[in-house]
BADOTI-964694 format. One record per residue (C-alpha): x, y, z; residue in three letters; residue number from 0. Coordinates in Angstrom, 1 decimal. Layout:
BEGIN
X, Y, Z, ALA, NUM .
...
// end
This chain:
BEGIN
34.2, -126.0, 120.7, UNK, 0 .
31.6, -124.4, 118.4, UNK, 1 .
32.9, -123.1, 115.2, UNK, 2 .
30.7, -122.8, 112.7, UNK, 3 .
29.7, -119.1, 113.2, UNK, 4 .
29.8, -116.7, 110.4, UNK, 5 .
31.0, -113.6, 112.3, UNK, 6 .
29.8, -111.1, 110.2, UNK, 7 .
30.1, -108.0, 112.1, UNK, 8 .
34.4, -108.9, 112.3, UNK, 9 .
33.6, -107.9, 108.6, UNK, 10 .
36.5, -111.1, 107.3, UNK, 11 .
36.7, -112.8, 104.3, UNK, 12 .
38.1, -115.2, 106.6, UNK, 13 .
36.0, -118.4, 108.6, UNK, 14 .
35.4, -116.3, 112.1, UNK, 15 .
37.5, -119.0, 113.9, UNK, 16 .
40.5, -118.2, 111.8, UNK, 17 .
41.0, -114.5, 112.5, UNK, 18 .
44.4, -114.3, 113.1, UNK, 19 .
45.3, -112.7, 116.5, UNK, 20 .
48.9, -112.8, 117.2, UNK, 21 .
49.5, -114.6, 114.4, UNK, 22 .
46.9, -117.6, 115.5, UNK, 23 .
44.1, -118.6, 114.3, UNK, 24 .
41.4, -117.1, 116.8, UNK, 25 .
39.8, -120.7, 117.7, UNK, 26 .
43.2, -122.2, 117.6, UNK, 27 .
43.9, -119.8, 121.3, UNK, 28 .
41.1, -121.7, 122.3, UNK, 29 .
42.1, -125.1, 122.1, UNK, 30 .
45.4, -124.1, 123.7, UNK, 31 .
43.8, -122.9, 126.6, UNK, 32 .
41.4, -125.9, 126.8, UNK, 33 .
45.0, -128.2, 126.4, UNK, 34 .
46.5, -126.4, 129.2, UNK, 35 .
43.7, -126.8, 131.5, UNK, 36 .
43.8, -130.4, 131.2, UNK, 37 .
41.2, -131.2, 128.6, UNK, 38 .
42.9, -134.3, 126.8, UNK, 39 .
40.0, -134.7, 123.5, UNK, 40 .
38.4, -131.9, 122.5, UNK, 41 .
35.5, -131.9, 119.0, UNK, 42 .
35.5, -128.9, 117.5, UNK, 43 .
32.1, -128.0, 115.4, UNK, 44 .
32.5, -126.8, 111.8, UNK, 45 .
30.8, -125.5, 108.7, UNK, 46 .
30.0, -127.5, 105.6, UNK, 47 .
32.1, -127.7, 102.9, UNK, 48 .
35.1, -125.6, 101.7, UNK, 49 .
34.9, -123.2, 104.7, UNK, 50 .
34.6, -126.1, 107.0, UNK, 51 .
38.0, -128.2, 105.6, UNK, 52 .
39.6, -124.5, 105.5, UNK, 53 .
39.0, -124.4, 109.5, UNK, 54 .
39.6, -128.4, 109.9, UNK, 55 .
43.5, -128.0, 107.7, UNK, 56 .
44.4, -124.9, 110.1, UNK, 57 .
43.0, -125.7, 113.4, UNK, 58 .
45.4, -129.1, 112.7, UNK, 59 .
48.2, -127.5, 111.4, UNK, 60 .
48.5, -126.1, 114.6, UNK, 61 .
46.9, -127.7, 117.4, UNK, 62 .
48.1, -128.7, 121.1, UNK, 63 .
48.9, -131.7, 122.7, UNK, 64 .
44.9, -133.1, 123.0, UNK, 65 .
42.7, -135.7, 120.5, UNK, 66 .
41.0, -133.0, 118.1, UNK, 67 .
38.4, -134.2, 116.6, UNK, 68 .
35.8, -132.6, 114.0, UNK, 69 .
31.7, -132.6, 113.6, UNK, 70 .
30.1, -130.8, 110.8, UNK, 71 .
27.2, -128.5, 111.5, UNK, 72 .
25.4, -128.8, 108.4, UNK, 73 .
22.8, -125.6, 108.5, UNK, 74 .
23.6, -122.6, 110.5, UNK, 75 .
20.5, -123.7, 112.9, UNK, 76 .
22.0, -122.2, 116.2, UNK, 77 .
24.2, -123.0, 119.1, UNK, 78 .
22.1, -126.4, 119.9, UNK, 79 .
22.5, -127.8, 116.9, UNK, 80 .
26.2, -127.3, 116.5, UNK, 81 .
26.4, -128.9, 119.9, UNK, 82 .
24.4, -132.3, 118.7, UNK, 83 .
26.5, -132.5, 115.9, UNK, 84 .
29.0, -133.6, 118.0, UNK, 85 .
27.4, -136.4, 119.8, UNK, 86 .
28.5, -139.1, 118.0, UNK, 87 .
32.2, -138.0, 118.5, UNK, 88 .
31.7, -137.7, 122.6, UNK, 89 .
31.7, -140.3, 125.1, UNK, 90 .
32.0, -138.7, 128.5, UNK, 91 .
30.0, -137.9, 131.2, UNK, 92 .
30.8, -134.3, 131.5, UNK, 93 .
30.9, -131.7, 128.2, UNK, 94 .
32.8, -128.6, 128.2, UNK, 95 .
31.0, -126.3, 125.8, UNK, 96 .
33.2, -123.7, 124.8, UNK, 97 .
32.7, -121.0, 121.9, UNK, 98 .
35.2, -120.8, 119.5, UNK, 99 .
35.7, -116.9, 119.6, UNK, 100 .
37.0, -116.3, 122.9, UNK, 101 .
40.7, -116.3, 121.9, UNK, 102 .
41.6, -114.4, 125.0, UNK, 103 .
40.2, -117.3, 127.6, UNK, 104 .
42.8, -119.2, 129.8, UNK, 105 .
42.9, -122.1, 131.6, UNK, 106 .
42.7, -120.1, 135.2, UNK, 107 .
39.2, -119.4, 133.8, UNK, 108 .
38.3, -122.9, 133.0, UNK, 109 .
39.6, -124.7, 135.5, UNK, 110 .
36.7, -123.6, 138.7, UNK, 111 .
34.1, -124.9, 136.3, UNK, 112 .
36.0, -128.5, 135.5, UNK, 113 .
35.5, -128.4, 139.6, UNK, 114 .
31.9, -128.2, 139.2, UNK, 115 .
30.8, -132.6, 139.1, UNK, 116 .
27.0, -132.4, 141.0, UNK, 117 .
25.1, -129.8, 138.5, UNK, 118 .
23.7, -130.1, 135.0, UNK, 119 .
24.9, -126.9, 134.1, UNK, 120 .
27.3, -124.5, 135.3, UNK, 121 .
28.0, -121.4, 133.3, UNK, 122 .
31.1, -119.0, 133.7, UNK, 123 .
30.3, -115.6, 134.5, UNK, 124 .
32.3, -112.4, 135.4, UNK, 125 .
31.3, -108.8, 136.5, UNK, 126 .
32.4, -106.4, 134.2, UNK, 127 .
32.7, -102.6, 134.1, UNK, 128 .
31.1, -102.7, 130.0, UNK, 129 .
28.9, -105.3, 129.8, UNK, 130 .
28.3, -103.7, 126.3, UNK, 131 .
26.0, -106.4, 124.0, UNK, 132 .
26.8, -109.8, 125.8, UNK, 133 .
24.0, -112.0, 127.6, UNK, 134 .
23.3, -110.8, 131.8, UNK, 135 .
22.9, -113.0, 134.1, UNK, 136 .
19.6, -112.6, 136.3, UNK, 137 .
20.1, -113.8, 139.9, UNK, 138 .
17.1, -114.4, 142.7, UNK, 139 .
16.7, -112.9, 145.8, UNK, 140 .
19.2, -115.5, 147.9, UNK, 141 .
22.1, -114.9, 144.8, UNK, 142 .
21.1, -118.4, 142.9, UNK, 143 .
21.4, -118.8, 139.1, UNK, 144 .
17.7, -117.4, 137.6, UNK, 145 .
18.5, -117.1, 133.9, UNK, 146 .
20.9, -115.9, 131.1, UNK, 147 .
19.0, -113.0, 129.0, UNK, 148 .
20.5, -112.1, 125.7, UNK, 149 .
21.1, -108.6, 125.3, UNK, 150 .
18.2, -108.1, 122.7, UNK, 151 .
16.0, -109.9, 124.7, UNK, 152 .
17.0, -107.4, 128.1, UNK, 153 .
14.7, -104.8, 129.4, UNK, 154 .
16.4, -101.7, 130.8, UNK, 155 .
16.4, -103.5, 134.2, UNK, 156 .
17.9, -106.1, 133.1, UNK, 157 .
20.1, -104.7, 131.0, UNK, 158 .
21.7, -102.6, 133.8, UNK, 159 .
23.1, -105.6, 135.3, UNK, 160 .
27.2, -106.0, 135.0, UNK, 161 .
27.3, -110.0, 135.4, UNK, 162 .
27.6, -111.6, 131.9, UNK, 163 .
27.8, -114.7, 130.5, UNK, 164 .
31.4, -115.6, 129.5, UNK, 165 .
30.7, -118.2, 126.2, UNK, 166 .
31.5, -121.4, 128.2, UNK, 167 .
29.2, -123.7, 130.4, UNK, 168 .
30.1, -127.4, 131.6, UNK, 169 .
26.8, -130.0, 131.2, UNK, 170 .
25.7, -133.0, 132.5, UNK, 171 .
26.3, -135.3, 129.5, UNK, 172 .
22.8, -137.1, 130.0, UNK, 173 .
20.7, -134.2, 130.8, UNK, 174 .
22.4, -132.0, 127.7, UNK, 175 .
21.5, -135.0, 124.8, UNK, 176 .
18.2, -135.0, 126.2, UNK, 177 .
17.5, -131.4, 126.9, UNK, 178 .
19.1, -130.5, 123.4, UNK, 179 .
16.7, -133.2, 121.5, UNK, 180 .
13.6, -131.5, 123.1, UNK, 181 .
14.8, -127.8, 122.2, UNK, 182 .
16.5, -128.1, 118.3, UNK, 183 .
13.6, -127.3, 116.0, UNK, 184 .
11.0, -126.8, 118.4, UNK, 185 .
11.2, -122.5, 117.8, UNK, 186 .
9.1, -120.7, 115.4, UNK, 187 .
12.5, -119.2, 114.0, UNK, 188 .
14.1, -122.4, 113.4, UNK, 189 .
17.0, -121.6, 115.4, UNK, 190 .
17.7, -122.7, 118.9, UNK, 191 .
20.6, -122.3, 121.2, UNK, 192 .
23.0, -124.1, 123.7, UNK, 193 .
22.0, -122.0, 126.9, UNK, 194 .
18.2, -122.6, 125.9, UNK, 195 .
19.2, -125.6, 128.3, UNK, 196 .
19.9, -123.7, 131.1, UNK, 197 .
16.1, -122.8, 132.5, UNK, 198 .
15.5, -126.5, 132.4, UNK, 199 .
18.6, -127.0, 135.1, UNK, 200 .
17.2, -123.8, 136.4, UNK, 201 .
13.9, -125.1, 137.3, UNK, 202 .
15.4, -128.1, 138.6, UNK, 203 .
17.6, -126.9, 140.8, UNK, 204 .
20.8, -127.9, 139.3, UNK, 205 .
22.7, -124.8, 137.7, UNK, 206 .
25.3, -122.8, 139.3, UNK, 207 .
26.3, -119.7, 137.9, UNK, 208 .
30.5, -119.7, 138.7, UNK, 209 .
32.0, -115.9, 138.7, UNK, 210 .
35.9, -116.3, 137.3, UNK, 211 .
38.4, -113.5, 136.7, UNK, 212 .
38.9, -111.5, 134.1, UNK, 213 .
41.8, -109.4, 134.2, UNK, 214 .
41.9, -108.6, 130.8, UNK, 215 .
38.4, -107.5, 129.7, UNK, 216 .
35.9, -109.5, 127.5, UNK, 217 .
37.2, -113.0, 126.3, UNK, 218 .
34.7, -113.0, 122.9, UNK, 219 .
35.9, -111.0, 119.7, UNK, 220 .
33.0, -109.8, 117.3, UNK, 221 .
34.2, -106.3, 115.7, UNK, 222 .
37.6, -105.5, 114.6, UNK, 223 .
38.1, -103.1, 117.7, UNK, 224 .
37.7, -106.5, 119.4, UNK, 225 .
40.0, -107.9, 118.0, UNK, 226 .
43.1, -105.1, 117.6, UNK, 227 .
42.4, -105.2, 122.0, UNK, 228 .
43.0, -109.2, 121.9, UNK, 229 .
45.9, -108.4, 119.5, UNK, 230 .
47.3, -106.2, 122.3, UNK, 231 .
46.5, -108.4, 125.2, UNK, 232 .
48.1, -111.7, 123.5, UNK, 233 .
50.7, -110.0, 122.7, UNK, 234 .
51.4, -109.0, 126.4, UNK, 235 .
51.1, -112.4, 127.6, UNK, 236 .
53.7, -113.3, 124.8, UNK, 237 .
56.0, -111.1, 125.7, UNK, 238 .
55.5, -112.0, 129.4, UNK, 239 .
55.9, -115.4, 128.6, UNK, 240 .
59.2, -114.6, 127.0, UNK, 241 .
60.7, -112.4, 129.5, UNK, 242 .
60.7, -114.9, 132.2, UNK, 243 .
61.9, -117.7, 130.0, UNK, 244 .
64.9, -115.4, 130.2, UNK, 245 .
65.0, -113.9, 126.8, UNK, 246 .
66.0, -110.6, 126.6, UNK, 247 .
63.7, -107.6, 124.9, UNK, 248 .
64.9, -103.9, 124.9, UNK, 249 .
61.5, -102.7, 124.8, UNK, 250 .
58.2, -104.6, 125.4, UNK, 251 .
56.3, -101.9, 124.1, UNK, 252 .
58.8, -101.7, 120.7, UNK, 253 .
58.5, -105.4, 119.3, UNK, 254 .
56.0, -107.4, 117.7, UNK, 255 .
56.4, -111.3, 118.3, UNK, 256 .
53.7, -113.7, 117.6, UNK, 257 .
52.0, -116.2, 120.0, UNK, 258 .
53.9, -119.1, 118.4, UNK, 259 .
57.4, -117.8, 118.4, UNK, 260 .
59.9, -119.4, 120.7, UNK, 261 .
62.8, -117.4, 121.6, UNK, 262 .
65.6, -119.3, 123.9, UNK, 263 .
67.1, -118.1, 126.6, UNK, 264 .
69.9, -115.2, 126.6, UNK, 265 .
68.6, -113.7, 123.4, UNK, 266 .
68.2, -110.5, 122.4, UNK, 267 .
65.6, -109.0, 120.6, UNK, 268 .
66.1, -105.5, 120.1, UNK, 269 .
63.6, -102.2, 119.1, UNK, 270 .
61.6, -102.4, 115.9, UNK, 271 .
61.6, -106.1, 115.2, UNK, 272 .
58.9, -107.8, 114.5, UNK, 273 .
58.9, -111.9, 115.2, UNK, 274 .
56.3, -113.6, 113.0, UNK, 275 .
54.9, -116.8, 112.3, UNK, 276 .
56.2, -120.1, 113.3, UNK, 277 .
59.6, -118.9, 113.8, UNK, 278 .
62.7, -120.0, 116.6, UNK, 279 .
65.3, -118.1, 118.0, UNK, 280 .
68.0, -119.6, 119.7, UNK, 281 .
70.1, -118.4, 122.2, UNK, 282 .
73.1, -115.6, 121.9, UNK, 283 .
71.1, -114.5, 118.8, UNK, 284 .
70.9, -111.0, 118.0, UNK, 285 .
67.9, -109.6, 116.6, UNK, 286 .
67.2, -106.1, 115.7, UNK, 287 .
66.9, -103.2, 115.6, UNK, 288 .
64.0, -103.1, 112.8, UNK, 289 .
64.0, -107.3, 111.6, UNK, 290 .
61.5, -109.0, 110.6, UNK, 291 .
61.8, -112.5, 111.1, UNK, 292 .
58.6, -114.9, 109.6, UNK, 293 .
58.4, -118.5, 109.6, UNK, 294 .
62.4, -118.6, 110.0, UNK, 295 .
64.5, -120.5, 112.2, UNK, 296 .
67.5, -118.7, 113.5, UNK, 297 .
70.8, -120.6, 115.2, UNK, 298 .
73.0, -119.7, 118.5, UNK, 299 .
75.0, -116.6, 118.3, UNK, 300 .
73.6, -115.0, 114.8, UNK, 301 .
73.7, -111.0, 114.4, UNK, 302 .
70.6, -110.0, 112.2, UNK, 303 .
70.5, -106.2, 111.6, UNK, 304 .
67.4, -104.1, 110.0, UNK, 305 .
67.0, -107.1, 107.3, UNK, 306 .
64.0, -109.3, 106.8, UNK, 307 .
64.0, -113.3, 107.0, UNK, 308 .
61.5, -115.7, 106.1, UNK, 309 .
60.5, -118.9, 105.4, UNK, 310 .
64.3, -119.8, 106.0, UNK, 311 .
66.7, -121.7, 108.3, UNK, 312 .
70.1, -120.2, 109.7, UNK, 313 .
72.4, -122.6, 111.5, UNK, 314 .
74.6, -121.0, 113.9, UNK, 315 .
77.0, -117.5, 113.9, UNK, 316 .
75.2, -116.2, 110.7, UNK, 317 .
75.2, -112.4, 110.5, UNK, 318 .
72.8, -110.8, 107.9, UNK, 319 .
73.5, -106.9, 107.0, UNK, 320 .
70.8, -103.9, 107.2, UNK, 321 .
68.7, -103.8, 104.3, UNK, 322 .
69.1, -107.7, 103.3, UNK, 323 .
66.2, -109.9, 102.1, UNK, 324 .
66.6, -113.6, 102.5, UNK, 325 .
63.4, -114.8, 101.0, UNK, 326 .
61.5, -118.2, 101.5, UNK, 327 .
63.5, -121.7, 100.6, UNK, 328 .
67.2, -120.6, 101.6, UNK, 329 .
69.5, -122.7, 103.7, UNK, 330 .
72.4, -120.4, 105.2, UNK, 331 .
75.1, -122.7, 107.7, UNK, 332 .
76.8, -121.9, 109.9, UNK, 333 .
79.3, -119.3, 110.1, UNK, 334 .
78.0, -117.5, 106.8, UNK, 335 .
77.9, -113.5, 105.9, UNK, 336 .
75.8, -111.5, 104.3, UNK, 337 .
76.5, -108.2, 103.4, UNK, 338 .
73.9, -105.3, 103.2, UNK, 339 .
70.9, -104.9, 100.3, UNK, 340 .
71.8, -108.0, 99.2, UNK, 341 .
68.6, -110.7, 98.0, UNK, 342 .
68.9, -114.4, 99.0, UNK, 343 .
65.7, -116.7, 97.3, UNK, 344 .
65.8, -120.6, 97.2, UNK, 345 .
69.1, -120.6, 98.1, UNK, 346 .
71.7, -123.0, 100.4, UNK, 347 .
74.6, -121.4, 101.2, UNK, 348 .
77.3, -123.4, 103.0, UNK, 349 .
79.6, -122.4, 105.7, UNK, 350 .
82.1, -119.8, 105.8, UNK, 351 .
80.4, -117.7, 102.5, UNK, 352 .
80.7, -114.2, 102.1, UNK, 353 .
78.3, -112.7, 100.1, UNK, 354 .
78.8, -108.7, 99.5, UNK, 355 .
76.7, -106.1, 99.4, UNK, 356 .
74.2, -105.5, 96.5, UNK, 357 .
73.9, -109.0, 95.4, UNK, 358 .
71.0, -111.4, 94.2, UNK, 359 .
71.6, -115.1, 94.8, UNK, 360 .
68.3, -117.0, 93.4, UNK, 361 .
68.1, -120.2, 93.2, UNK, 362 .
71.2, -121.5, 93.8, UNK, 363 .
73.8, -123.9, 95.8, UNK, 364 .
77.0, -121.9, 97.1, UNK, 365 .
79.2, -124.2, 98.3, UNK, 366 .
81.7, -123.7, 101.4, UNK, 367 .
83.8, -120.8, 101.9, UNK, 368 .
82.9, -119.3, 98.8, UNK, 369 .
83.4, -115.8, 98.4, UNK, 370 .
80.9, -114.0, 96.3, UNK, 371 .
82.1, -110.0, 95.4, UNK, 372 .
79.3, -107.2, 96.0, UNK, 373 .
76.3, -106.6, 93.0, UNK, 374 .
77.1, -110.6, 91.9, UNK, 375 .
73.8, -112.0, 90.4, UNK, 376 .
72.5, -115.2, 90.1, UNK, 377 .
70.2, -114.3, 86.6, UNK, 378 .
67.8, -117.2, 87.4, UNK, 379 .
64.8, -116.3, 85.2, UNK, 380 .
64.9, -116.5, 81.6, UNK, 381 .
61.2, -114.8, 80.8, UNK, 382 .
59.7, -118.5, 80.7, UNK, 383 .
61.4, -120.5, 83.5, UNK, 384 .
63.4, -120.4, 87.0, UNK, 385 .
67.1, -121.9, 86.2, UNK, 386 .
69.4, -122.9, 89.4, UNK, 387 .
73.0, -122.0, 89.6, UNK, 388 .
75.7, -124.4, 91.1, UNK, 389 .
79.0, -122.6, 92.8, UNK, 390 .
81.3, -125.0, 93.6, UNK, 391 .
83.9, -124.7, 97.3, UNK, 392 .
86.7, -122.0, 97.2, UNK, 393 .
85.4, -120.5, 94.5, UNK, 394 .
86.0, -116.3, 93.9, UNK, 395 .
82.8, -114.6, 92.0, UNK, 396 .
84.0, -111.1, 91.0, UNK, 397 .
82.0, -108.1, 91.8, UNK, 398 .
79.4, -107.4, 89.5, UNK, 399 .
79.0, -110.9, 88.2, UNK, 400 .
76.6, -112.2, 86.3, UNK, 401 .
76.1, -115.4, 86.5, UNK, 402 .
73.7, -116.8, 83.5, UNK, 403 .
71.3, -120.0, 84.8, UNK, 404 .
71.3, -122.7, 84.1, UNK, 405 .
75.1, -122.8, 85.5, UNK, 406 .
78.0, -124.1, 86.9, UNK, 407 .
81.2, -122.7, 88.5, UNK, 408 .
83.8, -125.2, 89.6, UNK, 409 .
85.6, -125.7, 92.8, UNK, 410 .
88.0, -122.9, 93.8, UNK, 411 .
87.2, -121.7, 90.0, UNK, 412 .
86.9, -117.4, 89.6, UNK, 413 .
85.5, -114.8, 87.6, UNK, 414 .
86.5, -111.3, 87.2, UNK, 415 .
84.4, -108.1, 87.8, UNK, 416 .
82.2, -107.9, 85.7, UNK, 417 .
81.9, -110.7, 83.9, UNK, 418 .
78.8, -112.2, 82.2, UNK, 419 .
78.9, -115.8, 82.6, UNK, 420 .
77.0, -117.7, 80.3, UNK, 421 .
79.1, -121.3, 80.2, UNK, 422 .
79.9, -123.5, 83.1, UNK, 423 .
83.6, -122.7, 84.7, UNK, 424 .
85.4, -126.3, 85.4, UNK, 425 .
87.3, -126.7, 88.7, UNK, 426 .
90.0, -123.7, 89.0, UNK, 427 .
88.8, -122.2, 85.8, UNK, 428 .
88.9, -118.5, 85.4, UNK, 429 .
85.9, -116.7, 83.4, UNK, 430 .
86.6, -112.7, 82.5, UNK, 431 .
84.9, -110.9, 80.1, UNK, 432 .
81.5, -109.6, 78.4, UNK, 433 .
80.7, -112.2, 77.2, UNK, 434 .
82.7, -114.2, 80.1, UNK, 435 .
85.5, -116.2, 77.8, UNK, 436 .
88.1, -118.8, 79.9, UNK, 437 .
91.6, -118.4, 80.3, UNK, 438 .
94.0, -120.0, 82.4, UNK, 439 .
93.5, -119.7, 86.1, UNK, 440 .
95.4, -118.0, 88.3, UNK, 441 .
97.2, -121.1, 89.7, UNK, 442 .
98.5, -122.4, 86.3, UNK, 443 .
100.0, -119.1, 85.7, UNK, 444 .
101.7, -119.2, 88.8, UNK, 445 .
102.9, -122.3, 88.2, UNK, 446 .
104.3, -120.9, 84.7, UNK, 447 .
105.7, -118.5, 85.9, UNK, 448 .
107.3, -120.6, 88.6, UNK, 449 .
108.8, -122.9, 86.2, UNK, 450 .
// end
């Protein structure tokens, strides 16, 4: 897979391969499609240097279930050359050549060429209603392969032709290495190209120009109206995918979900959400209306209502009110509530909390069953440093809290409404006040009283 190009006219800060579409990196689709169509190794061809790790890290961080390797293109000198930087990592007797911008190809696609085993080269091709600036494909008289002309190259003849060259071929291994060493360097401009080996098959008889579908319009993305229409297109195929897993969706046209996401089963996802990232639903989940859920993993049987997630994991039966931001780094088990407007960051929260409305918990461990009142706040900053806060089982934080990092509030200990708590509560303690001061917890005075 070539992926050293520049792609200037997608006008991206970003390496070309790693334009995100549907939350994947745009060479990443690629080497999904290659996986799925049974390519088990696949070398992918990079840039030099910081760009070139960038692409490596990413392309790894999420690749399919195939040997990746990575060659290193060292000057920008054309198609030809990025291919003979990989020869060293490939040993077979058959190459796939595949650009790395084609984020919409599929393994249907690849597959009639990986049937192809007599030619040196065979080159996919489709008929297309805009052939717009892509390479035609010139056929003789009796329909055989004559040659590929880029579109700047193209007379008006030529360039009236609707059969285009797709970005993929399949080569002989032997005739490509020596082709390749006869073309690289050989052109007044320096630059030579991959397909500059196809007249040589051409003249001897040995390329076949294979036509595959293409339901969906041009694979390739170079302009960021390319790329919104393979945002739209993956995101069908998602959704698709999804539906007849058996997940439910209210409205296909009404949700966002990323290439990535996995979504079990009997969910539900309704209007409005948006499902990012690397994120997992699991089944009898209830998202929506208007989530959005980012790099988060979400249990069985949670209710998640207009609130935002991510970078987080929820075990099972968690329900998250309208308005609620749980931020990256928070653990929330099972069985857990959290009120609306209320700010989770950094936090674990064990089972059976309630957490009100209007509260801040920042880094901070809330132990089981816990009940924290609505506007309680973890004040976890204190203008140099981050502070954690420790709430200990059974415990009853008042309304309005504030609870003073670095801290600690006992087990089944309480504060009153209002309190600012700046010194650690022990077990059953009681803290009231502003500042909080301790007096005798509830129990004890029962047990007075009792007496």
């Amino acid at each position: 897979m070539l992926a050293a190009g520049r792609g200037e006219r997608l006008r991206s800060e970003l390496p070309k391969p790693l334009f995100p579409i549907c939350g994947r990196a745009m060479s990443s689709h690629v080497l999904h499609a290659l996986a799925e169509a049974g390519t088990r190794t696949s070398v992918v061809v990079i840039p030099p240097g910081e760009r070139g790790r960038l692409v490596e890290s990413t392309l790894r961080d999420d690749a399919p279930d195939l040997d990746l390797r990575f060659a290193t293109q060292e000057q920008p000198r054309g198609t030809a050359d990025a291919v003979l930087a990989a020869k060293a990592l490939v040993a077979t007797p058959q190459i796939l050549v595949v650009n790395g911008d084609l984020p919409l190809l599929s393994a249907p696609q690849v597959l009639p060429l990986l049937c192809q085993r007599s030619a040196d080269a065979v080159i996919a091709t489709a008929v297309v209603e805009d052939p717009a600036k892509m390479g035609r494909i010139v056929r003789n008289p009796k329909g055989l392969l004559q040659a590929i002309v880029e579109f700047r190259d193209a007379n008006p003849e030529q360039q009236a032709i609707h059969e285009v060259n797709l970005g993929f071929y399949l080569f002989n291994s032997e005739f490509l290495w020596r082709t390749l060493e006869q073309i690289v360097g050989r052109t007044s401009s320096g630059e030579s190209y991959a397909t500059d080996a196809i007249p040589c098959a051409v003249r001897n008889r040995s390329a076949i120009a294979v036509k595959v579908d293409l339901p969906d319009g041009r694979l390739n993305v170079e302009t960021p109206a390319d790329a919104a229409n393979a945002e739209a297109v993956i995101r069908r195929r998602t959704i698709d995918r999804l539906l007849e897993s058996g997940a439910h969706i209210r409205d296909r046209n009404a949700v966002w979900i990323d290439a990535q996401v996995s979504i079990e089963p009997g969910a539900v996802i309704e209007p409005g959400t948006h499902i990012r990232g690397n994120s997992t639903i699991a089944e009898g989940s209830r998202i929506g209306p208007n989530a959005i859920i980012e790099d988060a993993s979400v249990g069985r049987e949670c209710t998640l209502e207009s609130c935002t997630v991510r970078g987080s994991v929820l075990h099972d039966h968690v329900e998250i009110g309208p308005y609620s931001t749980i931020r990256p780094g928070c653990v929330i088990e099972s069985n857990a509530h959290i009120g609306t407007h209320a700010e989770l960051k950094d936090a674990h929260i064990g089972e059976h909390v309630q957490i009100g409305h209007f509260s801040y918990i920042g880094d901070a461990e809330v132990g089981a069953r816990t009940n924290i009142g609505a506007g309680a706040i973890t004040c976890n900053f204190d203008g140099e440093s981050k502070h954690r806060t420790t709430i200990g089982v059974d415990a009853f934080v008042g309304s309005d809290t504030m609870l003073v990092a670095p801290l600690s509030i006992g087990d089944r200990a309480r504060t009153g409404a209002g309190a600012v708590v700046t010194r650690d509560v022990p077990d059953e303690g009681n803290a009231v006040g502003h500042p909080a001061r301790l007096t005798p917890s509830t129990r004890s005075r029962k047990a007075e009283t009792d007496q």
